[in-house]
TILUMTI-594831 format. One line per field, with one value per atom (N, C-alpha, C): atom name; chain; x, y, z; residue in three letters. Coordinates in steps of 0.001 Angstrom, whole numbers, plus 500000, padded with zeros to 6 digits. Example, Ala and Ser with C-alpha at 12.3 -4.5 7.8 and 13.67 -1.06 7.14 Angstrom:
# residues 2
at: (N,CA,C,N,CA,C)
ch: (A,A,A,A,A,A)
east: (513190,512300,513200,512850,513670,512900)
north: (494310,495500,496700,497750,498940,500030)
up: (507800,507800,507800,507080,507140,507870)
aa: (ALA,ALA,ALA,SER,SER,SER)
END
This chain:
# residues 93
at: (N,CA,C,N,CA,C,N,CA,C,N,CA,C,N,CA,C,N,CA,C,N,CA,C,N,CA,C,N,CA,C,N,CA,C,N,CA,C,N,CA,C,N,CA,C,N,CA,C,N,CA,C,N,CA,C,N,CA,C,N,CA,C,N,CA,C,N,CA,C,N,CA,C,N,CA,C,N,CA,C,N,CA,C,N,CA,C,N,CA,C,N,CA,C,N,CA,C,N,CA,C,N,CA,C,N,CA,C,N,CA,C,N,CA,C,N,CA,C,N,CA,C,N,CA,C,N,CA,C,N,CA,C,N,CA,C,N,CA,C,N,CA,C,N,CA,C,N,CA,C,N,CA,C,N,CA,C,N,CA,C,N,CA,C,N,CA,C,N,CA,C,N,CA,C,N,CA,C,N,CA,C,N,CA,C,N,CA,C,N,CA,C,N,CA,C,N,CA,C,N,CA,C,N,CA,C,N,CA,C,N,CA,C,N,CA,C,N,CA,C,N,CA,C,N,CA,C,N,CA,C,N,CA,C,N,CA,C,N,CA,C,N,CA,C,N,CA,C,N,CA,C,N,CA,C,N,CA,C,N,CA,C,N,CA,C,N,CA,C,N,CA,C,N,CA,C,N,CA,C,N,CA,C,N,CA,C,N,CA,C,N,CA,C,N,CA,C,N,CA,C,N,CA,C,N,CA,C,N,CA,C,N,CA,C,N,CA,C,N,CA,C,N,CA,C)
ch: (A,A,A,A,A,A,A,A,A,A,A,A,A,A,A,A,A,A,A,A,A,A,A,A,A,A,A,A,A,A,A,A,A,A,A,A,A,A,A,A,A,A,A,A,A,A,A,A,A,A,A,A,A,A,A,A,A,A,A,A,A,A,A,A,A,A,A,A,A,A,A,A,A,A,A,A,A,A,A,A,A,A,A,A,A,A,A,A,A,A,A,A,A,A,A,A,A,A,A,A,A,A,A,A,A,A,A,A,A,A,A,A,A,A,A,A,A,A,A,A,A,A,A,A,A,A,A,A,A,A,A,A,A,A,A,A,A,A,A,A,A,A,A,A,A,A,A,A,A,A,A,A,A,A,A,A,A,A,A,A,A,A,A,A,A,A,A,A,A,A,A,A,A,A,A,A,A,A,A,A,A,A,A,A,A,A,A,A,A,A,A,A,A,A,A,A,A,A,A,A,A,A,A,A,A,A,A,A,A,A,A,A,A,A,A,A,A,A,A,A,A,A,A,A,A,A,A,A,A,A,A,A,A,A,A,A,A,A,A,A,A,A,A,A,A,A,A,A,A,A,A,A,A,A,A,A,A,A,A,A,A,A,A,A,A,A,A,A,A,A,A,A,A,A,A,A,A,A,A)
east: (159487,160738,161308,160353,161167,162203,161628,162149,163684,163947,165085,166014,165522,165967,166844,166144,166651,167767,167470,168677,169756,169838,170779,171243,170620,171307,172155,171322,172399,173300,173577,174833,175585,175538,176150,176937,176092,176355,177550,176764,177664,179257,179331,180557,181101,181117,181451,181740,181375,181814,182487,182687,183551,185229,185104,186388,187251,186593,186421,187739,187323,188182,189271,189286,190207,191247,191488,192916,193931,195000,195374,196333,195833,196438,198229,197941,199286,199456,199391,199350,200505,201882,202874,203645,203484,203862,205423,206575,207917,208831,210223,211086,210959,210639,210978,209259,208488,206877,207060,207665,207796,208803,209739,210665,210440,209224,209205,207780,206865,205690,206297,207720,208147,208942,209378,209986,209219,208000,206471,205916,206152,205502,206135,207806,208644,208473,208662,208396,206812,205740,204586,204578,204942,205610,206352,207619,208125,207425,206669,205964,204555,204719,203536,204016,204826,205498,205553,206135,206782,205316,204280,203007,202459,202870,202329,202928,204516,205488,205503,204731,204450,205885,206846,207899,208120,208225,208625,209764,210829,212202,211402,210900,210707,210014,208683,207470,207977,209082,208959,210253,210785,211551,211241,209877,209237,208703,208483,208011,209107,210200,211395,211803,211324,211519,210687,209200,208379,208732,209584,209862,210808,211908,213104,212389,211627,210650,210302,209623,209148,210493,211476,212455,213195,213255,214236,213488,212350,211271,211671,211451,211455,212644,213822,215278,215268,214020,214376,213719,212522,211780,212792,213535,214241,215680,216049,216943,216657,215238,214836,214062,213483,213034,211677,211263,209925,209167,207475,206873,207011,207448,207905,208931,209912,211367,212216,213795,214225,215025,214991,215814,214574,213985,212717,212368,212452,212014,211924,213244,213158,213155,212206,212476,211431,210318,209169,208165,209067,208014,206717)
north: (509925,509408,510264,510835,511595,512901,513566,514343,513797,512555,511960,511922,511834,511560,513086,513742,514906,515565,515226,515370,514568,513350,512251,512955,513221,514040,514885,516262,517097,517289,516338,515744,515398,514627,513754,515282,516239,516777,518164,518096,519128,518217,517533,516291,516339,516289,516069,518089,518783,520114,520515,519976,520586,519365,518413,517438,518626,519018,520224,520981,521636,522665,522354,520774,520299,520355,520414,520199,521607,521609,522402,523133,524666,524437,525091,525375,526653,527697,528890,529957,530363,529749,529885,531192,531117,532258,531201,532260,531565,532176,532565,533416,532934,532009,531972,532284,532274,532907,534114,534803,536351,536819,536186,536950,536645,535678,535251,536559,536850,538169,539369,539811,540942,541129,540301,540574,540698,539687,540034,540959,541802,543168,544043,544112,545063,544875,543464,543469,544099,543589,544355,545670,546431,548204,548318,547375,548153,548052,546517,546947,547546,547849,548765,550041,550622,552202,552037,550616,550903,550839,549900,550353,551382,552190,554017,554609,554326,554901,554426,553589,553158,552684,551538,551357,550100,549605,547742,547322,547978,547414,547640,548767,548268,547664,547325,546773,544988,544879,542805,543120,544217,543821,543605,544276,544042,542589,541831,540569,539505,539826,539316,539252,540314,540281,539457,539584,538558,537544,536779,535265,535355,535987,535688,535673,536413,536115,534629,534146,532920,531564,531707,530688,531825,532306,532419,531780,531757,531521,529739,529448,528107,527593,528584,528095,527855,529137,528749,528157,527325,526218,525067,524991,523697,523675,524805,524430,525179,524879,524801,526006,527016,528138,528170,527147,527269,526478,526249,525516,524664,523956,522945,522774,523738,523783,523155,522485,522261,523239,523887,525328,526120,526142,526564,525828,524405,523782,524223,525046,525350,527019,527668,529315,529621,528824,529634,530096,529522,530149,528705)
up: (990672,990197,989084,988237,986908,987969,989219,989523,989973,990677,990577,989309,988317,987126,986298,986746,986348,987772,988822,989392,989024,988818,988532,987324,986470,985000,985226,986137,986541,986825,988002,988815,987587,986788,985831,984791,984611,983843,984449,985563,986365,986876,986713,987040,985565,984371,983193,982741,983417,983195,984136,985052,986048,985712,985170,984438,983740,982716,981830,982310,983783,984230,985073,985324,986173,986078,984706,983748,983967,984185,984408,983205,982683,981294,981702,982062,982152,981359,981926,980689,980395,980550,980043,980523,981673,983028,983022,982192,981981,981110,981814,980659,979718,978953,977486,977024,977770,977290,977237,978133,978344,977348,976874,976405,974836,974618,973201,972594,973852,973361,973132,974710,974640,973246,972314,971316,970183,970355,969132,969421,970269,970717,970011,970457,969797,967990,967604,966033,965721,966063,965963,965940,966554,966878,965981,965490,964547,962540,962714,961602,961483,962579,962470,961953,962594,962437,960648,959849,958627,958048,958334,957961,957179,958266,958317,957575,958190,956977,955586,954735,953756,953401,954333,953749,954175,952757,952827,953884,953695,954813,956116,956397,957952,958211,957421,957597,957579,957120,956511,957857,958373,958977,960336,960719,961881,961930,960992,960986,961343,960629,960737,962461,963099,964282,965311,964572,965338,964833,964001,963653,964617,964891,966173,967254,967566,968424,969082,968280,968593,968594,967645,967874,969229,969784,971103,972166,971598,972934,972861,971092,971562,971784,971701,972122,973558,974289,976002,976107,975835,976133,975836,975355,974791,975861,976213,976961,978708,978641,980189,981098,980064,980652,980174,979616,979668,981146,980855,981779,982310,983414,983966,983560,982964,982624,983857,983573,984685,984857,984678,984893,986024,986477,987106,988049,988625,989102,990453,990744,992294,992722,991776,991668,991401,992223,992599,991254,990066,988666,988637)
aa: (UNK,UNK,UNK,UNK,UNK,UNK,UNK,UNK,UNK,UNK,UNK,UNK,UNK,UNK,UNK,UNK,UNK,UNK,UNK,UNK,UNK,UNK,UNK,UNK,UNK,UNK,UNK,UNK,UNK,UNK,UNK,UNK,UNK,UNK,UNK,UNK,UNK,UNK,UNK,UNK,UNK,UNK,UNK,UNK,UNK,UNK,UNK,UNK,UNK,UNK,UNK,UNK,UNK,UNK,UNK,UNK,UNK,UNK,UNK,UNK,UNK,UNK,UNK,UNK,UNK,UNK,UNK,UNK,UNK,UNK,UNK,UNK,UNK,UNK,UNK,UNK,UNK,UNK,UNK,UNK,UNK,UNK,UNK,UNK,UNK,UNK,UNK,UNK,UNK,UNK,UNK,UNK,UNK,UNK,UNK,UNK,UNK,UNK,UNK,UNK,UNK,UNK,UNK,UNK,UNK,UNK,UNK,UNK,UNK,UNK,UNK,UNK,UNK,UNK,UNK,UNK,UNK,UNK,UNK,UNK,UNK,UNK,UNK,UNK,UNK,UNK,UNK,UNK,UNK,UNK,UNK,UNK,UNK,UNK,UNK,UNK,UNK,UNK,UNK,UNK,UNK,UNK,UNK,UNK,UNK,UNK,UNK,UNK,UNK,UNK,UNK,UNK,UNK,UNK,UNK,UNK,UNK,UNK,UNK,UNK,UNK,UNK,UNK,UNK,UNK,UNK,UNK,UNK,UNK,UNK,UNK,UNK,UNK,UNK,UNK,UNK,UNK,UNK,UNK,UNK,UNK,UNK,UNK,UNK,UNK,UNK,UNK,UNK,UNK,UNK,UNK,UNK,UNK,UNK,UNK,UNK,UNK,UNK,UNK,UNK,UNK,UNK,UNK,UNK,UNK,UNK,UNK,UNK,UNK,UNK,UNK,UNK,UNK,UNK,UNK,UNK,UNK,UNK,UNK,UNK,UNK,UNK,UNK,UNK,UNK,UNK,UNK,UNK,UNK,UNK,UNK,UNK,UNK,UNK,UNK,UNK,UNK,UNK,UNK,UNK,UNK,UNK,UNK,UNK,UNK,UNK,UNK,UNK,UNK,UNK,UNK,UNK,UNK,UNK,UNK,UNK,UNK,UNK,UNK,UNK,UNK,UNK,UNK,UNK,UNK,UNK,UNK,UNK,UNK,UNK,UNK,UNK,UNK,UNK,UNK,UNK,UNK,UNK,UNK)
END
């Protein structure tokens, strides 16, 4: 019987880790995901460059760019281009 017991566990445990993965997260495959990195990319690049160049304006201004960054993104999430956006519903994203 203990050998039952430890199958019954297993099962139990392999059922409670596989819940785990059921969930579906979304990795945010969506113009306003894409267009909110491609612009933290470009700000990243550009304070990086002022980095190097040891110069404050470009360096706070590359940041400045990754903050627009993230509000355009959350402008298109808000008006329908994010995940389960209704702007998307029928276009295959």
């Amino acid at each position: 019987m203990g050998n039952h017991a430890t199958v019954t566990e297993k099962s139990s445990n392999e059922q409670a880790v596989a819940s785990i993965h059921d969930e579906v997260i979304g990795h945010g495959n969506s113009p306003a995901a894409w267009t909110c990195v491609l612009i933290m990319i470009v700000g990243s690049i550009v304070a990086g460059i002022g980095f190097v160049m040891a110069s404050h304006l470009v360096f706070w201004g590359g940041v400045v760019v990754m903050f627009i960054g993230l509000i355009v993104g959350w402008i298109m999430k808000k008006a329908g281009y994010g995940v389960d956006g209704d702007k998307l519903m029928n276009s295959g994203h």
